[in-house]
C-alpha positions as CSV (number, residue, x, y, z in Angstrom):
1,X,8.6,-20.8,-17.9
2,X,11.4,-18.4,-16.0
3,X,11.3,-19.2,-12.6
4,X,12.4,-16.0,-10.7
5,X,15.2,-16.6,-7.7
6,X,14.2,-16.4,-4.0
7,X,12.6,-13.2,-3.4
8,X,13.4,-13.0,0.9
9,X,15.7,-14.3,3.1
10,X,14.6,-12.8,6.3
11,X,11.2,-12.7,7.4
12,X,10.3,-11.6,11.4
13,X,6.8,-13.5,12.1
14,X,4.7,-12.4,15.1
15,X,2.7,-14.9,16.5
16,X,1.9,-15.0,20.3
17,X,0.4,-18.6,19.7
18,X,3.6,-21.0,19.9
19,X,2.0,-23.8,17.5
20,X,1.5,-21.1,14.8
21,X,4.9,-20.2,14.8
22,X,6.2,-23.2,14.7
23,X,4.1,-23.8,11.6
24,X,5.1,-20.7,9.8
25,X,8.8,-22.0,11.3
26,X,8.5,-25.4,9.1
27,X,6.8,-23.5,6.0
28,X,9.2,-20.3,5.4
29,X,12.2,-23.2,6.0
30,X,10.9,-25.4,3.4
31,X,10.3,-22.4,1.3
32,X,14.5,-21.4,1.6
33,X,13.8,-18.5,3.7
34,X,15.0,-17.8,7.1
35,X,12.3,-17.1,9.8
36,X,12.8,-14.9,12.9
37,X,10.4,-15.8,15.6
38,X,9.0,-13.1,18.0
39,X,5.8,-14.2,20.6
40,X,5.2,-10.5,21.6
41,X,5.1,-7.5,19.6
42,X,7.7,-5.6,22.1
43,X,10.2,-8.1,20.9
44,X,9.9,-7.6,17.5
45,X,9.9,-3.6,17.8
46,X,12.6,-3.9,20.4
47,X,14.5,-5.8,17.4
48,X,13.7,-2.9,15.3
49,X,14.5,-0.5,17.2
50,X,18.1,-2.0,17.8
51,X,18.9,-2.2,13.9
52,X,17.2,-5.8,12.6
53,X,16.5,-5.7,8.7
54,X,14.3,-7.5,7.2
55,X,12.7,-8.2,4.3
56,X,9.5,-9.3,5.1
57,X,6.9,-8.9,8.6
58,X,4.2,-11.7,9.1
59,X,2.1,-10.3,11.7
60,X,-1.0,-12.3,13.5
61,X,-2.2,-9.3,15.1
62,X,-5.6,-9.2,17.9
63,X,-7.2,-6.1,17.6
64,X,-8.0,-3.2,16.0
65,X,-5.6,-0.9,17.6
66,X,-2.7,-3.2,17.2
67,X,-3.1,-3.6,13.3
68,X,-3.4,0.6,13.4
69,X,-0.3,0.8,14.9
70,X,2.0,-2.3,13.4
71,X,0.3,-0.4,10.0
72,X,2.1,3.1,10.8
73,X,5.3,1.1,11.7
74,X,5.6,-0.6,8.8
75,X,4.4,1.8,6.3
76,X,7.7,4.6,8.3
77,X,10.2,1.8,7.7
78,X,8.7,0.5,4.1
79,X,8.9,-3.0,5.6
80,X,6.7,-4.9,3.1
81,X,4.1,-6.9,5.9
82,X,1.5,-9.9,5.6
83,X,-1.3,-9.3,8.2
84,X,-2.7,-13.3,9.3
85,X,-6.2,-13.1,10.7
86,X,-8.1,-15.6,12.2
87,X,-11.7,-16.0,11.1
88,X,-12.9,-14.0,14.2
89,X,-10.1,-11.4,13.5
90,X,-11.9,-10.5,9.9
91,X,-14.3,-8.2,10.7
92,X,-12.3,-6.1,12.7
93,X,-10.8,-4.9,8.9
94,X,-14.6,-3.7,8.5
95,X,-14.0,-0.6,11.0
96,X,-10.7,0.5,10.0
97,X,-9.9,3.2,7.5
98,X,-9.3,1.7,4.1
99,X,-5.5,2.2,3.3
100,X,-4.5,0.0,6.2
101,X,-3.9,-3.2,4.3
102,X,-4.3,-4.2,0.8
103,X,-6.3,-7.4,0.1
104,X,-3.1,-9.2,-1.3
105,X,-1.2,-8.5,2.0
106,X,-3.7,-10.1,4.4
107,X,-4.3,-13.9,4.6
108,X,-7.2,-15.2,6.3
109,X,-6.6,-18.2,8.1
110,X,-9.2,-21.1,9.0
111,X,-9.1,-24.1,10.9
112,X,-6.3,-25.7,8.4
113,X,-3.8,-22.8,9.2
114,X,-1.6,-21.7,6.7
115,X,-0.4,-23.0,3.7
116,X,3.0,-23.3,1.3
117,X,1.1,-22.4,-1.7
118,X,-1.1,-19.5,-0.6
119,X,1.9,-17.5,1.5
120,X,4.5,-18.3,-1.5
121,X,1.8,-16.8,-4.1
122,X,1.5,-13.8,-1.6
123,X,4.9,-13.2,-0.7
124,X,5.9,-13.4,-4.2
125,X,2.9,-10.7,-5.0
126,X,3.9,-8.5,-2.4
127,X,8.1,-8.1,-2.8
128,X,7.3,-7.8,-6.4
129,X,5.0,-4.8,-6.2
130,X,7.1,-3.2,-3.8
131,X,10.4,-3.7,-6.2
132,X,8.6,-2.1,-8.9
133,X,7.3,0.4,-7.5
134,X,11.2,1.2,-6.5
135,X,12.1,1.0,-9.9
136,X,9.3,3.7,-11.5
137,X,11.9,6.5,-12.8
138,X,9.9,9.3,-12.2
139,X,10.3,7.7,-8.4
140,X,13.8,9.3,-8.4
141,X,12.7,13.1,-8.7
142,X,12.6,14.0,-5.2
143,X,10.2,16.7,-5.9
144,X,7.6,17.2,-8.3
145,X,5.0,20.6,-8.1
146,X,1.7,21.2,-9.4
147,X,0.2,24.6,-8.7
148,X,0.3,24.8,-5.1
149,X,0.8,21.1,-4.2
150,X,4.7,20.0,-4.1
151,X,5.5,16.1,-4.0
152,X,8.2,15.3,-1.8
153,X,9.1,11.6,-2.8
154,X,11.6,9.9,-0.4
155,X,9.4,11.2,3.1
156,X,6.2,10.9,1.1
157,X,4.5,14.0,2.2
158,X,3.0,16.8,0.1
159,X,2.8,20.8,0.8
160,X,-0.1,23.0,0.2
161,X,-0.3,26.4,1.4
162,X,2.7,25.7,4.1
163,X,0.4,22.9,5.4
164,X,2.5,19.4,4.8
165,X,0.4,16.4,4.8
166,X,1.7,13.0,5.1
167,X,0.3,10.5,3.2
168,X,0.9,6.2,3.2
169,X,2.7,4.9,0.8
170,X,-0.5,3.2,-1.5
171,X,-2.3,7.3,-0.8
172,X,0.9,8.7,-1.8
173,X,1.1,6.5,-5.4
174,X,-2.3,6.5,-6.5
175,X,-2.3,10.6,-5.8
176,X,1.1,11.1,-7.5
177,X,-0.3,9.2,-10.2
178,X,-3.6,11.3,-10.8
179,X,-1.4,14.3,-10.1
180,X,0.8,13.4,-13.2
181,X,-2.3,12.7,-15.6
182,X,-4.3,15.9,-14.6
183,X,-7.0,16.8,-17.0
184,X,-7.4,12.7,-18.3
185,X,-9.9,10.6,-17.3
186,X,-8.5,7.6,-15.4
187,X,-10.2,4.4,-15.8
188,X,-10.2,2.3,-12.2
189,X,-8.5,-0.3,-13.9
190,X,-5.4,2.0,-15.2
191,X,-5.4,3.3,-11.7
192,X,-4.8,-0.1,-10.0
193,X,-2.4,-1.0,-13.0
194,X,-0.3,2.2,-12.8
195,X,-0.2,3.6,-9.1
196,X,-0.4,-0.2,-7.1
197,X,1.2,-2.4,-10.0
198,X,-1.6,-5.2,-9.0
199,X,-4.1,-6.2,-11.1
200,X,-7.2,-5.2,-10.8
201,X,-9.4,-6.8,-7.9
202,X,-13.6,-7.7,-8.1
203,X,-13.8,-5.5,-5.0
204,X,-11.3,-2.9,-6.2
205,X,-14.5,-0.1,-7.1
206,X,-15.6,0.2,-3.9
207,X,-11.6,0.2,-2.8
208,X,-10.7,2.6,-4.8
209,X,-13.3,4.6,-3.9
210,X,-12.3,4.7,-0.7
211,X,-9.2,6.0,-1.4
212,X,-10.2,8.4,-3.5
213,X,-12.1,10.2,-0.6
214,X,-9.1,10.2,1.5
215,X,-7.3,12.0,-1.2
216,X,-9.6,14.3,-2.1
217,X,-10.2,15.2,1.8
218,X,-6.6,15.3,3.2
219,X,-5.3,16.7,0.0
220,X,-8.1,19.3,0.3
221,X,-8.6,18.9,-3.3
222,X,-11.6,22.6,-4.3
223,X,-11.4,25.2,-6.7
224,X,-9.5,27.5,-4.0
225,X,-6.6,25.3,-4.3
226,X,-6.3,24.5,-7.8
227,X,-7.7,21.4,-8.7
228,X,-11.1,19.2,-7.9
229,X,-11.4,15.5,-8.5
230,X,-14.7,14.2,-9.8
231,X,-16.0,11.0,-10.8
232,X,-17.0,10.2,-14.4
233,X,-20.0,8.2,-14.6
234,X,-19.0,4.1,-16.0
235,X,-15.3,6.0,-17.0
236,X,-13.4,6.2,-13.8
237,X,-11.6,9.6,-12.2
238,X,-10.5,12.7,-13.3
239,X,-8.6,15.5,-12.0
240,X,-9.3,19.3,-13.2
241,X,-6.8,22.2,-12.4
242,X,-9.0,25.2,-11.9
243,X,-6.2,27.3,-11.8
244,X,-5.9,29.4,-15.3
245,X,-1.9,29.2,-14.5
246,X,-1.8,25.4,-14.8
247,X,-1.5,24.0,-18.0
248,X,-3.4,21.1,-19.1
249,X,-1.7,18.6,-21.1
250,X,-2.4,18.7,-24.8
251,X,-4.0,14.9,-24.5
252,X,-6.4,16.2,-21.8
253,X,-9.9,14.5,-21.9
254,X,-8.9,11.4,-22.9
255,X,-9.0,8.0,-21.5
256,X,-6.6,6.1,-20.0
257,X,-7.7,2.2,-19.6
């Protein structure tokens, strides 16, 4: 068994109740990371904002709004974040858009609070998808074009008809991904596999879904444009260049599972 060295050094926790930090305090410390304790979200952005690094936010956030906006903070600086919820916190996730938070970055705490073995199996998850997702070669190409759509990789936006539309980072994968396998039918499972490096969840149909309808939306994905994305009964997603100037690959149609 290769046991893998530690994987953080620094993690900021936000936690306005003092017993929970302390908690998390004890935990990262036995874990052989070093915890930086804020009790009010000004503190930690006033950190931020002054040049702290580092390599790993736990936020126990109270409302909607606040997750919205921590979401869009973290997501700018590619800080990889662990949202803790209390179990009258968890339907708030209900009525917010669905590229917020992944299910592997939010823990749902009961009346136990957290534990060693749940955060490390998390953290671990976490700083290992985001390391390989830095790692993907094609990652380095700061711009990739398809028909009217242009890629821009390090600001993660992408330009159609002068518009430039700005996408988070799990909306910016999964459409680079479909975007590089036009014409083939993409199984959900490759999709989770390929554009989020996780394995595929027993919710991730309807999560997928859900971004899927973002991207075809925002990226304004019709004939007019070039390309249309459509759903293949029981075989996943696939997206069709309309454009006669656009050629399809020569393994269009298949499957990718």
């Amino acid at each position: 068994m290769i046991i893998e060295p530690p994987f953080a050094k620094s993690v900021a926790v936000l936690d306005s109740d003092r017993s929970n930090l302390e908690n998390s305090r004890r935990l990262l410390g036995q874990m052989g990371h070093v915890p930086v304790l804020f009790e009010s979200a000004a503190e930690l952005f006033a950190a931020l904002l002054k040049g702290a690094r580092f390599d790993l936010l736990m936020l126990a956030l109270k409302d909607k709004v606040a997750i919205e906006s921590w979401s869009v903070v973290c997501d700018k600086l590619g800080l990889p974040t662990i949202l803790l919820l209390r179990d009258a916190q968890w339907e708030i996730l209900r009525s917010i858009r669905g590229d917020i938070f992944a299910q592997d970055e939010v823990i749902k705490l009961d009346s136990s609070g957290l534990t060693m073995l749940e955060l490390e199996w998390r953290m671990h998850a976490l700083l290992r998808r985001r390391r390989l997702l830095a790692e993907i070669p094609s990652f380095s190409q700061e711009k990739m074009t398809w028909g009217h759509y242009e890629f821009s990789i390090s600001s993660h936006t992408v330009r159609c008809r002068g518009q430039e539309i700005h996408l988070p980072s799990r909306q910016f994968s999964l459409a680079l991904e479909i975007f590089r396998n036009v014409g083939i039918i993409l199984s959900r499972d490759w999709l989770w596999k390929n554009a989020w490096k996780i394995e595929f969840s027993r919710n991730g149909s309807r999560v997928l879904d859900t971004y899927i309808a973002h991207l075809r939306k925002k990226l304004m994905l019709c004939h007019d444009n070039g390309f249309v994305m459509q759903a293949v009964y029981r075989q996943g997603y696939q997206l069709i260049a309309t454009d006669q100037c656009i050629a399809l690959p020569a393994n269009a149609d298949r499957v990718a599972r």
